[in-house]
C-alpha positions as a printed Julia matrix, in Angstrom:
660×3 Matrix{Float64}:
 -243.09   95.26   -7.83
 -243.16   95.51   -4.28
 -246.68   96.85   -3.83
 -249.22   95.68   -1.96
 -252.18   93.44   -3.53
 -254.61   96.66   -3.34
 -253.11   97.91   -5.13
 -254.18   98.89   -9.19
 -250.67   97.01  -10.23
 -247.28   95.85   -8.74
 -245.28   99.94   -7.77
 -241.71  100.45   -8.13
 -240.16  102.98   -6.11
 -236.96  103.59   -8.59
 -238.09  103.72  -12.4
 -234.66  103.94  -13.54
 -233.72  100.53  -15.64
 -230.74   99.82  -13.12
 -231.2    96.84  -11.41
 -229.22   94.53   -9.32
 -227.13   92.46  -11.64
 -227.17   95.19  -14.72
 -223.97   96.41  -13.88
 -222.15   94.59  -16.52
 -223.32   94.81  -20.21
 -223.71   91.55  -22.27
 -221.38   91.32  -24.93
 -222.45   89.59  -28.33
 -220.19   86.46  -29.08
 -218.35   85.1   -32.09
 -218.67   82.82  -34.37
 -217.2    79.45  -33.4
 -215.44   76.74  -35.3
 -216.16   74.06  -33.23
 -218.89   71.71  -32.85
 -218.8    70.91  -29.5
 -218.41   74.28  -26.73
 -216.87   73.91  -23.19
 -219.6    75.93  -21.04
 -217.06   78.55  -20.47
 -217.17   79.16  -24.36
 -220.6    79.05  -24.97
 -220.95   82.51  -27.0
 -223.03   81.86  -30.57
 -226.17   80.16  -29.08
 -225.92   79.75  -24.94
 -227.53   77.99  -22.5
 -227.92   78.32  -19.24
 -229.27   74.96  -18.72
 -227.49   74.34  -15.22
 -228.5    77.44  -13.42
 -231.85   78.53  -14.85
 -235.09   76.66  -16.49
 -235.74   76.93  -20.09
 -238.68   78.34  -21.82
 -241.67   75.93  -22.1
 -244.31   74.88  -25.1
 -247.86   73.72  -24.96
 -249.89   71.2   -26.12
 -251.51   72.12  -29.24
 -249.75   75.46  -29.36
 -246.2    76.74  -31.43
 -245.65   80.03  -28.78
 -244.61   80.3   -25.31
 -241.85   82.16  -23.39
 -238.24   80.75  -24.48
 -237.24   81.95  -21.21
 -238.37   83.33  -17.66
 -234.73   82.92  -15.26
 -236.38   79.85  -13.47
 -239.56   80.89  -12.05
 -242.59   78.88  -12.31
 -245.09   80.33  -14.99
 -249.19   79.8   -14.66
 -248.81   77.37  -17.99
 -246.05   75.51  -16.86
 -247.86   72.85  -16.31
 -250.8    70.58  -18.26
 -253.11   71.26  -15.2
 -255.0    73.81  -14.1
 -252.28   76.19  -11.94
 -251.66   76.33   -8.0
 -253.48   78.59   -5.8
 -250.29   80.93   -5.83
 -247.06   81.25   -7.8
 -243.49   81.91   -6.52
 -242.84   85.23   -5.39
 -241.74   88.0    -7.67
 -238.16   88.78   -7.93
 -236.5    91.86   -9.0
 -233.91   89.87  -11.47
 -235.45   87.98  -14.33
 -237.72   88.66  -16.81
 -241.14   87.55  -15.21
 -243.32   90.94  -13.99
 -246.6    90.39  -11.61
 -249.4    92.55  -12.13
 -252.45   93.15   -9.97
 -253.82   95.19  -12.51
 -253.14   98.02  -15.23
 -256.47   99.91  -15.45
 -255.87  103.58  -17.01
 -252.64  104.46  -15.6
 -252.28  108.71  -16.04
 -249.26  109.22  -18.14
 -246.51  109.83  -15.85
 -247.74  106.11  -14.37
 -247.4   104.84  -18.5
 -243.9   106.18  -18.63
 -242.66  104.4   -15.36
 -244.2   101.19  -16.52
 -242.66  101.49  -19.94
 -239.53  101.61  -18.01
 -240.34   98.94  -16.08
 -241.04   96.73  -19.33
 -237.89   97.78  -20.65
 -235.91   96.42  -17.94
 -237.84   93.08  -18.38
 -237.12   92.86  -21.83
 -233.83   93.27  -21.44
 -233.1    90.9   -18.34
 -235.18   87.97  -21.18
 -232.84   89.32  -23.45
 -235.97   90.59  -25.76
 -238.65   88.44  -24.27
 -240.69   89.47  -21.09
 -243.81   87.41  -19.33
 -246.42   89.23  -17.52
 -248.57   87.67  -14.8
 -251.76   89.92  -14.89
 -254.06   89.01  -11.85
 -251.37   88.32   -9.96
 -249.81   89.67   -6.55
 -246.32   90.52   -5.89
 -246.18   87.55   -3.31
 -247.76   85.31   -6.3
 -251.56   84.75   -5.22
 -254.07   84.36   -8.09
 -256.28   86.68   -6.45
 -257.71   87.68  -10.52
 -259.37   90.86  -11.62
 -262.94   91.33  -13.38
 -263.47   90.45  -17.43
 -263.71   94.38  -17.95
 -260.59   94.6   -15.84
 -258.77   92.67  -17.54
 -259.68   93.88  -20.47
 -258.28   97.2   -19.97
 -255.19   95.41  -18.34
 -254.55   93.71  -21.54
 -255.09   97.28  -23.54
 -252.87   99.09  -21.3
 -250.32   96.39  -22.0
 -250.26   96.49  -25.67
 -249.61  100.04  -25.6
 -247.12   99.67  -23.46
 -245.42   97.45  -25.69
 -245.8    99.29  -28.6
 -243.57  102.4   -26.8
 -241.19   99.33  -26.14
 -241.48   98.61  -29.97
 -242.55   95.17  -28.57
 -245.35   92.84  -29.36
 -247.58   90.84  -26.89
 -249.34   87.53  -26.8
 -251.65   86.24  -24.55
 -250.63   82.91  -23.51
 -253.2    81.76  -21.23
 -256.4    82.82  -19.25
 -257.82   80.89  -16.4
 -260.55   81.74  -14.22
 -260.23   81.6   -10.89
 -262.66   80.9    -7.15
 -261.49   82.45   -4.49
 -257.7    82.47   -5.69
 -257.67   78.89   -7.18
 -257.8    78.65  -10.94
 -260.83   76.49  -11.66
 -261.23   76.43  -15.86
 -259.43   77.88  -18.27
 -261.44   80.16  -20.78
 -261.5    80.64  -24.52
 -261.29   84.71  -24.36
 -257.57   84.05  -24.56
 -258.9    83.86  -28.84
 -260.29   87.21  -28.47
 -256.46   88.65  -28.34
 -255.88   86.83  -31.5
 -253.39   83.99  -29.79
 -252.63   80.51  -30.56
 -253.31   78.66  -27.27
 -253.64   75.02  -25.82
 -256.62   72.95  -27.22
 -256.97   72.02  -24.03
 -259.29   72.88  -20.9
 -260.42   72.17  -17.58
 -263.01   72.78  -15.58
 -264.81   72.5   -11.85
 -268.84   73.33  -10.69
 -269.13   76.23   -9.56
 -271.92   77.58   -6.38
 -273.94   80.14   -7.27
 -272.8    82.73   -4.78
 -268.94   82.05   -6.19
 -267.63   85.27   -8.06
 -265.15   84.27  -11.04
 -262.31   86.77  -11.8
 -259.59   86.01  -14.18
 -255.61   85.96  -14.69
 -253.61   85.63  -18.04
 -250.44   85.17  -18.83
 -249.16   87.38  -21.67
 -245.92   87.11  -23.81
 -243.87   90.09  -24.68
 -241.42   90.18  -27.05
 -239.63   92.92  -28.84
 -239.61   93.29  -32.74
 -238.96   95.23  -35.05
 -241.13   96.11  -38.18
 -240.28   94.39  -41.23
 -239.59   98.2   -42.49
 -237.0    98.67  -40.26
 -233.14   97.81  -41.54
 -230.29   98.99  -39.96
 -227.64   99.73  -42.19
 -224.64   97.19  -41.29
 -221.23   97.92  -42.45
 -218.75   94.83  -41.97
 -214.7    95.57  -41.28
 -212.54   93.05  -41.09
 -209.21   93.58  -38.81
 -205.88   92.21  -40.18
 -202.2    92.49  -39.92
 -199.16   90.9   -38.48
 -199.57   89.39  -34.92
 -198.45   92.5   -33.11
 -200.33   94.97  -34.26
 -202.95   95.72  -31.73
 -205.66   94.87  -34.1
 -207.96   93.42  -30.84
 -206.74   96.55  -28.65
 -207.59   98.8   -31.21
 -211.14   96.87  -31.18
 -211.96   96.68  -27.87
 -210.8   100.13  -27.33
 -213.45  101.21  -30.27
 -216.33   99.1   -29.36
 -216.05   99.68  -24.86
 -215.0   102.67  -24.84
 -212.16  102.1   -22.25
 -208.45  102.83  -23.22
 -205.54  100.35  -23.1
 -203.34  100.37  -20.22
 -200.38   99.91  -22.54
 -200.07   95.81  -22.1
 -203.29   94.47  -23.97
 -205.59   95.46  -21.13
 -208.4    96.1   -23.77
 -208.09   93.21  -25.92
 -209.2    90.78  -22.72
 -212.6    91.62  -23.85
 -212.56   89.95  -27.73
 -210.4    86.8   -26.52
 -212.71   83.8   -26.57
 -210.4    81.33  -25.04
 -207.57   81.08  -22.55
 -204.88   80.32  -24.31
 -205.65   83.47  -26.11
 -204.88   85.49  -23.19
 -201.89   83.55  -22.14
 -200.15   83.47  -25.61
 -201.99   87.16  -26.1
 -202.61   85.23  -29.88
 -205.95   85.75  -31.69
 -206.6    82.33  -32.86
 -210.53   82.38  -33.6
 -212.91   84.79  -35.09
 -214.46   87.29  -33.25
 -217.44   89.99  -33.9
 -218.35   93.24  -31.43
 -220.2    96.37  -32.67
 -220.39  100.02  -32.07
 -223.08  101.71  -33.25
 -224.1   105.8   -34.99
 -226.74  107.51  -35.34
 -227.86  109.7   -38.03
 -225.87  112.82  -36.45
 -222.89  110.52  -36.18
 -223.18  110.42  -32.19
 -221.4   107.05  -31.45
 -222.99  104.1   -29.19
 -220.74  101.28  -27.66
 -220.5    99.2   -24.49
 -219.34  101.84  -22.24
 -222.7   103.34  -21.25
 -224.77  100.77  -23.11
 -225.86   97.36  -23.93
 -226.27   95.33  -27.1
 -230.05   96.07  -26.68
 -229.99  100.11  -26.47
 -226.76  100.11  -29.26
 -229.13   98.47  -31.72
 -232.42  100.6   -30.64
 -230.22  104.25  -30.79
 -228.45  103.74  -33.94
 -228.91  104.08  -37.49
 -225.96  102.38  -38.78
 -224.39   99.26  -37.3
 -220.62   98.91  -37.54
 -219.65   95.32  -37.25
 -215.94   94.36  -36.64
 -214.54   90.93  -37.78
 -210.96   90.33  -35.46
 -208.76   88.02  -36.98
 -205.81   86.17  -36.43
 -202.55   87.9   -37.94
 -200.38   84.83  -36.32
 -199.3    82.58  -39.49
 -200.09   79.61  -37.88
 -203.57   80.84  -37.83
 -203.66   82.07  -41.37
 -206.51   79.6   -42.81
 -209.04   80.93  -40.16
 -208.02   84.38  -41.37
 -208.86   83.46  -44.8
 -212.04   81.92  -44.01
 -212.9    85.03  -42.0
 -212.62   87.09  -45.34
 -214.09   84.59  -47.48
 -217.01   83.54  -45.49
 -218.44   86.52  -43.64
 -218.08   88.72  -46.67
 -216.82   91.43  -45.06
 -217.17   95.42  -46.92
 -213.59   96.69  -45.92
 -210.54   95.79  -44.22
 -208.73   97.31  -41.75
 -205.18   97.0   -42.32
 -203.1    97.73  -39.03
 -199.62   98.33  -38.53
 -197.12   98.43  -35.39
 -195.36  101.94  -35.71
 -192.83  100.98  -34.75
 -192.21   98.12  -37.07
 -193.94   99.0   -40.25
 -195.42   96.79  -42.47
 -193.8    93.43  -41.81
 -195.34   89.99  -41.33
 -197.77   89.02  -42.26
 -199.29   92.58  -42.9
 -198.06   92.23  -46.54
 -199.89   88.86  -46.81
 -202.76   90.5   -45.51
 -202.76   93.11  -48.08
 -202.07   90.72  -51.26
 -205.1    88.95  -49.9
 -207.94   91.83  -49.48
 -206.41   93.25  -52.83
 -207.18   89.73  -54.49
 -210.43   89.59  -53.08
 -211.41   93.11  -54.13
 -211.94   94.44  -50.43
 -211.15   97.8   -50.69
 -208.82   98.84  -47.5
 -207.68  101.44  -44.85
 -204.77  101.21  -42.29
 -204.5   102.23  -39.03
 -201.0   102.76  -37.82
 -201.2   101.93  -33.76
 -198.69  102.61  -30.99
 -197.85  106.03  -31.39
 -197.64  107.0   -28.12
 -194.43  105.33  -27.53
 -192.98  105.33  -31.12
 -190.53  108.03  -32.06
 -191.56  110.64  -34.71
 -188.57  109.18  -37.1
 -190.38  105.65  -36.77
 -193.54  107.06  -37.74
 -192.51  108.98  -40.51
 -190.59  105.97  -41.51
 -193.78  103.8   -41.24
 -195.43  105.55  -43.33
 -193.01  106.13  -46.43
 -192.72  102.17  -46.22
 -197.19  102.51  -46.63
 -196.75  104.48  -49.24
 -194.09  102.12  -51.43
 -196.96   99.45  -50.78
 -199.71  101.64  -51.94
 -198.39  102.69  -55.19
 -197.23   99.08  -56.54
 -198.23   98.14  -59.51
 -200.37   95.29  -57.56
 -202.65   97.73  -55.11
 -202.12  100.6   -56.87
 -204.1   102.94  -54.18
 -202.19  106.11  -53.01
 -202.05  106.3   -49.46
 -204.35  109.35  -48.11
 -203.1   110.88  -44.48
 -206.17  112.02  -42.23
 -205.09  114.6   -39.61
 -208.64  116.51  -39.38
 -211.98  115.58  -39.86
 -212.42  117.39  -42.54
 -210.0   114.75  -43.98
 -211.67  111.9   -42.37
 -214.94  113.05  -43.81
 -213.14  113.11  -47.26
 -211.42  109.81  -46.99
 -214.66  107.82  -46.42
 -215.74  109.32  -50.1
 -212.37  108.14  -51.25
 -211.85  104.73  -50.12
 -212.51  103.41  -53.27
 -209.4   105.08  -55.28
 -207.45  105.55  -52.55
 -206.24  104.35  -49.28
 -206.96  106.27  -45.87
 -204.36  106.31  -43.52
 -204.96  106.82  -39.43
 -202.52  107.15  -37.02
 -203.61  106.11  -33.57
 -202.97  105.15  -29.91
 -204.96  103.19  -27.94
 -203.35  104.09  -24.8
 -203.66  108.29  -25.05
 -206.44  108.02  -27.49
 -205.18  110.25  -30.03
 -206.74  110.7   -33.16
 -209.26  107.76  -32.7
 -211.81  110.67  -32.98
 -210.59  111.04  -36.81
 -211.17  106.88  -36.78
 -214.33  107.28  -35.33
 -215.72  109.91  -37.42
 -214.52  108.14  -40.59
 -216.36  104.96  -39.85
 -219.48  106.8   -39.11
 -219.23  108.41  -42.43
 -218.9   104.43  -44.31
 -221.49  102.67  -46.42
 -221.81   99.1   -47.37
 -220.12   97.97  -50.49
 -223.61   97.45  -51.83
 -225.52  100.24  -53.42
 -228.84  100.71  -53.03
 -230.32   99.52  -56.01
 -228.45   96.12  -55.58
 -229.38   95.56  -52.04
 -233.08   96.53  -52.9
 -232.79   93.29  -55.15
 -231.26   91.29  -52.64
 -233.85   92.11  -50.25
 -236.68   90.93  -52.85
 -234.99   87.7   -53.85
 -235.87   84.54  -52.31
 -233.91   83.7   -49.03
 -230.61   82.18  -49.3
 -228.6    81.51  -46.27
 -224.91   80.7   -45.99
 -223.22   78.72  -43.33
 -220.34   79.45  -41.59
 -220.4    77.6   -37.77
 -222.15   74.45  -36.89
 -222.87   74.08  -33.19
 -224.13   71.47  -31.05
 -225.46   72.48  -27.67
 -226.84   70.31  -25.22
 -230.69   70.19  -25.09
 -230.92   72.2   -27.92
 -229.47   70.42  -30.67
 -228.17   72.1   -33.76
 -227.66   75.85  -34.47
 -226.53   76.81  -37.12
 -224.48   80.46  -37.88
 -224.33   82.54  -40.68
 -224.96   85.46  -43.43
 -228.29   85.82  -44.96
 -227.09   86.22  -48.71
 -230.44   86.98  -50.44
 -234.29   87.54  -49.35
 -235.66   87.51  -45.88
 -235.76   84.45  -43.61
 -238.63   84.43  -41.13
 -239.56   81.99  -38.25
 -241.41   78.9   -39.42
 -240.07   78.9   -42.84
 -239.44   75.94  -44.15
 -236.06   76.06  -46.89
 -234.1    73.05  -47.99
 -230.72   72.25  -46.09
 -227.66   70.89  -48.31
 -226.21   69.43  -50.09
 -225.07   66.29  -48.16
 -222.37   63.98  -48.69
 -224.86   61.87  -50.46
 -226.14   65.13  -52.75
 -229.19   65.57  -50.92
 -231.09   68.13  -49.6
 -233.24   68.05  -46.19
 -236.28   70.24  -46.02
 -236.12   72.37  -42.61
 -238.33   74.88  -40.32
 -236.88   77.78  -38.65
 -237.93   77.61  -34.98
 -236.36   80.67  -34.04
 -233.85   83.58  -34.97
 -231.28   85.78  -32.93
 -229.21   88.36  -34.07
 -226.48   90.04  -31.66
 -228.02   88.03  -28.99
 -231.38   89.45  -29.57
 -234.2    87.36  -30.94
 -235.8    88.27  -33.76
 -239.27   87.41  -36.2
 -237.18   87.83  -39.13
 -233.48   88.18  -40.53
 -232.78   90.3   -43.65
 -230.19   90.16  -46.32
 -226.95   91.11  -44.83
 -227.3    90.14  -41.49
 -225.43   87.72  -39.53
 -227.74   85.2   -37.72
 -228.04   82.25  -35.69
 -230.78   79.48  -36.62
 -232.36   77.22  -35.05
 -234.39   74.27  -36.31
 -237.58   71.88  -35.1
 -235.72   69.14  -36.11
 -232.45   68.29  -38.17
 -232.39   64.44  -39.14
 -229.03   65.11  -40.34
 -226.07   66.89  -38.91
 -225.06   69.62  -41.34
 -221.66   70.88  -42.1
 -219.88   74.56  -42.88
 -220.25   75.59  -46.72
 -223.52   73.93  -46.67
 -226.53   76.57  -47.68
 -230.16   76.93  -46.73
 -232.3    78.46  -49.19
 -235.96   78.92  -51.05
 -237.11   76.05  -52.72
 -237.23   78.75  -55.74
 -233.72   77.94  -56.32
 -232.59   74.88  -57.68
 -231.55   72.27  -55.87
 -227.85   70.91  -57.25
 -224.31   70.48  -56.28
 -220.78   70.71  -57.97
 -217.76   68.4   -57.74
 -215.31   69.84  -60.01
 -215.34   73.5   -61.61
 -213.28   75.49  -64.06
 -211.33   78.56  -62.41
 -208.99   80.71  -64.33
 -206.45   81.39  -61.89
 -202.95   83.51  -60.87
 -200.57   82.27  -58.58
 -198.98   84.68  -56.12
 -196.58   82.85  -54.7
 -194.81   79.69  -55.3
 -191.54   78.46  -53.33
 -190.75   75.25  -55.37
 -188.53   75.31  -58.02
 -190.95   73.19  -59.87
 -194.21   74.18  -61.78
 -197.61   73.48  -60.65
 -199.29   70.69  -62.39
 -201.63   67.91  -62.95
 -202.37   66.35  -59.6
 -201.65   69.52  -57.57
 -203.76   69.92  -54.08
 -204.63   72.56  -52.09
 -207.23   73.99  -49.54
 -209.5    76.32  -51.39
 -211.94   78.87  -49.83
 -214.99   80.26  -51.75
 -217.78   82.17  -49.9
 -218.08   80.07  -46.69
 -216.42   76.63  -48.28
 -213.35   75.89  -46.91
 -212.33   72.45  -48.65
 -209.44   70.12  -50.29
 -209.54   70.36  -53.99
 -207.22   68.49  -56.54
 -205.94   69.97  -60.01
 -207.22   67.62  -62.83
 -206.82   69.14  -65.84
 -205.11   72.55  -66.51
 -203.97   74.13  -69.86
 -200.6    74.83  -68.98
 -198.48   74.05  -66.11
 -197.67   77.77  -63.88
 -195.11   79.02  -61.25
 -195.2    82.53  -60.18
 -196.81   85.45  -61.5
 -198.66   82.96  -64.04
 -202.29   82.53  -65.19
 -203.87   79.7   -66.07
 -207.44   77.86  -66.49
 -207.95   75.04  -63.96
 -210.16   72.38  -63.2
 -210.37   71.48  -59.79
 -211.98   68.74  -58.1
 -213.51   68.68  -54.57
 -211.9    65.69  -52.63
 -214.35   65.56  -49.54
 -217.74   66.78  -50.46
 -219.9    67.89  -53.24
 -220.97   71.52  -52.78
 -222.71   74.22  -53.97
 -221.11   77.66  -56.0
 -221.59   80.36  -58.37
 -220.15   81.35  -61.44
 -217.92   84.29  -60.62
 -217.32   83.59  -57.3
 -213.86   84.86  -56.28
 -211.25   81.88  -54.6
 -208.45   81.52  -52.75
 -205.82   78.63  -52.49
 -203.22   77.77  -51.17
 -200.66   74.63  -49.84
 -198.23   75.74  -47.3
 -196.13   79.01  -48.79
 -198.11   78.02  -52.15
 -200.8    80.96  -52.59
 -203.13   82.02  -55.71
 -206.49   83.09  -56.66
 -209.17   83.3   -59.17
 -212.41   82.93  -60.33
 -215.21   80.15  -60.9
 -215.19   79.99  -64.71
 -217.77   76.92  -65.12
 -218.94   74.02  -63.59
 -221.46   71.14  -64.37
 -224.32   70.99  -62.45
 -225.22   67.53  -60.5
 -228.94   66.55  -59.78
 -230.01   66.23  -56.03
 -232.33   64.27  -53.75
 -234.56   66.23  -52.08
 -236.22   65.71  -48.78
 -238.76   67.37  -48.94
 -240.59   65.85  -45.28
 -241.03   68.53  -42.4
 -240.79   66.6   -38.98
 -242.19   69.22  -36.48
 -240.64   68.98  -32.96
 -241.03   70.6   -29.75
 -237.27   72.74  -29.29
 -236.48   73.55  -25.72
 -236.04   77.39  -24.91
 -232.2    78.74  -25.93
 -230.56   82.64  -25.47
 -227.98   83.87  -28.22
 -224.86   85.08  -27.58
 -224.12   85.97  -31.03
């Protein structure tokens, strides 16, 4: 960038990957639970459709660049290109190049960095103009020029651990592009089926320009290991402090000044009320060296770290308490993180939150905030209070203080029979080092062996947010359950109200706002589709036609109710909301074997009142009908046959950038 057209490519002067407009870090967003976003929402799947064009496809051809910050591409058109493009900018993810004809290897490293800054500004995608000046004239290079260009790109990329494509290759007359040529198959690329051409006078030399495509991947051998917390307790709690203190690296200012970060909406930061779910990450290496947004992006968190910490903020307001359920039901979380105001111990709904990740077997920890201001008494006090909880008969987990790391290195190994116990301030930052460590030292719920299965099963993907953005169309959000879901894989969408099931191709795949070839078991994901004749719904799945294709209406449960306030017994003709995996739905009680209040057990058949839908034996549930609360298990169900659709209409999708 910047150099002349004499030169043998486009020179920076500063090879840092600073740029103008990098100053502030992207931040993933959340999952949403509405359909339709207001543009200051957008967070799962946005667009910047007002302010930038979208990515382009070609006739005859499935690849292109999803997006290039508005500039004009050489194929973004079905004729042969101008004598010159726009030219270059600094911000965006387009790059000019004259040439790139053996660079020595302090010349590789600055354009490595150089790619790197591209990649990230596309948010994983870059587009290189070879042939190209900075000021956009097609003055071309020779075949055996480009060539080497093309060479020098691909390792390039592969320092980037990146990918390239070449998109297009015209050659061109004196700086207009006169055919286009068919070496563009030599690089192994799907390309238009389409080409022009013009006479050409003998004494006319022909030199060439390409466009290439590069887009960062990881190998299908690569898995980051993910852990998933989820935050809960009572509405005061500093749960989304304590978060945004964790994942930016900045302290709290004492009135919520790091929380501003996870609220979505703005009555969240007038009421200071989570009210929606919301995902960041902080990252660790093998050495435990910790990666967050202070110094780094969503890109470099992912590339420097081993392990992935994901945090799931939810709402500890009561009038919120469904989306807190769904939040432990539906993104499956491996642990919760149980905090508590020092100052006023376990009250609220903290003891809700505790029957409820004790009922759904999510083993827990608790981080006691708000030291900093909270008398040594009120601590102590706080904690003896933790400790009554622990050792009821219905958690029955002693409470384990950390005050070292040896301790916090020893709690992580003890989670499972016991529960950990931090105290914290996110003002001073005291002992969030202890915190830190500890989480570094976690490991999914999942051992080994088991996830090696789910990684060979066939792919299975659960839906928890349904989003409709305009120009795109549907997205859908959610946890890949089983196997490995790729782009242009076509699975079967359902069931529908009418018990059917639509067959589907991926078009493309982001995870934390990156796109991606593939997503793996474990990972939450945002989908989207070719086409979707049908709008889908949350609890729906996606999955291999391997499985089989059915859906349930009523099912067997043997359940225990935790709470009930009438005076009266549950019976016959009881409804509720129930939540299992990512369904959140109205069920009625048909038949039961004996009426319960309670404390009492008893086997149930439900019946779904909206739609039929698809579970497991085993599967763990929660319901509940205003202070009415219990929970079980799927016992049986009967199977009912579905329709399945099994046409693939293929579509043209318009270019889209994840938030999630």
């Amino acid at each position: 960038m910047g150099g002349s057209s004499e030169s043998t490519d486009s020179e920076v002067q500063d090879s840092t990957i600073e740029r103008p407009g990098s100053a502030t870090p992207l931040r993933p967003g959340s999952a949403s639970n509405t359909r339709e976003l207001p543009e200051e929402f957008v967070s799962d799947y946005s667009i910047m459709s007002k302010k930038q064009n979208l990515g382009c496809f070609f006739v005859g051809s499935e690849v292109g660049p999803r997006s290039h910050r508005g500039s004009r591409l050489l194929s973004s058109s079905e004729q042969l290109p101008d004598q010159e493009l726009p030219p270059e900018v600094e911000e965006g993810n387009v790059e000019y190049k004259l040439k790139l004809v053996n660079p020595n290897p302090s010349r590789v490293e600055h354009l490595v960095t150089q790619m790197k800054w591209r990649l990230r500004e596309g948010l994983g995608e870059a587009v290189y103009e070879v042939g190209v000046t900075d000021k956009g004239s097609l003055t071309g290079v020779s075949r055996v020029d480009m060539d080497s260009s093309i060479t020098t790109l691909r390792n390039m990329a592969n320092l980037c651990n990146a990918d390239i494509l070449v998109l297009k290759e015209f050659g061109v007359v004196n700086g207009k592009a006169v055919f286009e040529t068919s070496s563009a198959e030599d690089y192994q690329c799907s390309r238009p089926k389409v080409a022009w051409a013009e006479p050409l006078r003998d004494d006319e030399e022909v030199r060439f320009v390409a466009e290439v495509l590069v887009r960062k991947t990881h190998d299908e051998d690569f898995q980051l290991t993910d852990v998933r917390i989820a935050l809960l307790g009572n509405t005061d709690a500093g749960k989304s402090t304590l978060c945004g203190v964790l994942t930016y690296g900045e302290l709290d200012n004492g009135s919520g000044r790091a929380r501003l970060n996870l609220f979505r909406h703005l009555h969240e930061i007038q009421s200071g009320h989570t009210s929606s779910i919301s995902r960041e990450i902080m990252g660790f290496d093998n050495d435990g060296r910790m990666f967050n947004y202070e110094n780094h992006n969503i890109e470099s968190i992912l590339d420097s770290s081993s392990k992935i910490v994901t945090f799931i903020d939810l709402a500890g307001y009561q009038k919120y308490f469904k989306t807190t359920v769904f939040g432990l039901t539906g993104f499956n979380p491996d642990y919760a993180a149980l905090v508590v105001n020092s100052k006023k111990g376990p009250v609220g709904t903290f003891r809700e939150h505790l029957g409820l990740s004790v009922a759904l077997g999510i083993k827990s920890f608790v981080c006691i905030t708000k030291i900093d201001g909270t008398s040594p008494h009120l601590i102590r006090r706080c904690k003896q209070q933790l400790e009554i909880l622990a050792k009821s008969s219905a958690v029955r987990r002693p409470v384990f203080h950390v005050n070292n790391l040896a301790e916090a290195e020893k709690a992580a190994v003890l989670i499972n029979e016991r529960t950990p116990v931090f105290a914290v301030s996110s003002v001073t930052g005291e002992n969030l080092a202890l915190l830190q460590h500890f989480l570094s030292r976690l490991n999914p719920v999942l051992s080994q062996s088991e996830s090696a299965e789910a990684f060979k099963a066939a792919s299975r993907f659960s839906i928890d947010g349904v989003l409709e953005i305009n120009g795109t169309g549907i997205v859908l959000t959610g946890l890949v359950t089983r196997g490995i879901i790729r782009e242009e894989d076509v699975l079967f969408l359902g069931p529908y109200e009418d018990r059917s099931y639509q067959s589907v191709r991926i078009a493309s795949i982001h995870c934390n706002r990156l796109p991606r070839r593939l997503a793996k078991c474990g990972q939450t994901v945002s989908l989207a589709f070719h086409s979707l004749e049908k709008v889908p719904r949350k609890g729906m799945v996606l999955q291999d036609q391997e499985y089989e294709m059915y859906c349930v209406e009523e099912f067997v449960a043997d359940v225990k109710i935790l709470q009930h306030a009438s005076s009266s017994k549950i019976k016959k003709g009881f409804e509720a909301t129930v939540f299992i995996d990512n369904i959140r739905q109205n069920v009625q009680i048909v038949e039961m074997n004996v009426e319960v209040s309670t404390g009492e057990s008893a086997e149930v058949k439900f019946k779904f009142l909206q739609n039929p839908d698809v579970i497991y034996k085993g599967a763990v549930l929660f319901f509940r009908n205003g202070r009415t609360k219990g929970w079980g298990t799927v016992k049986d169900f009967v199977k009912l046959p579905a329709k399945v659709e099994s046409e693939v209409v293929m579509a043209t999708v318009p270019s889209i950038i994840c938030e999630l």
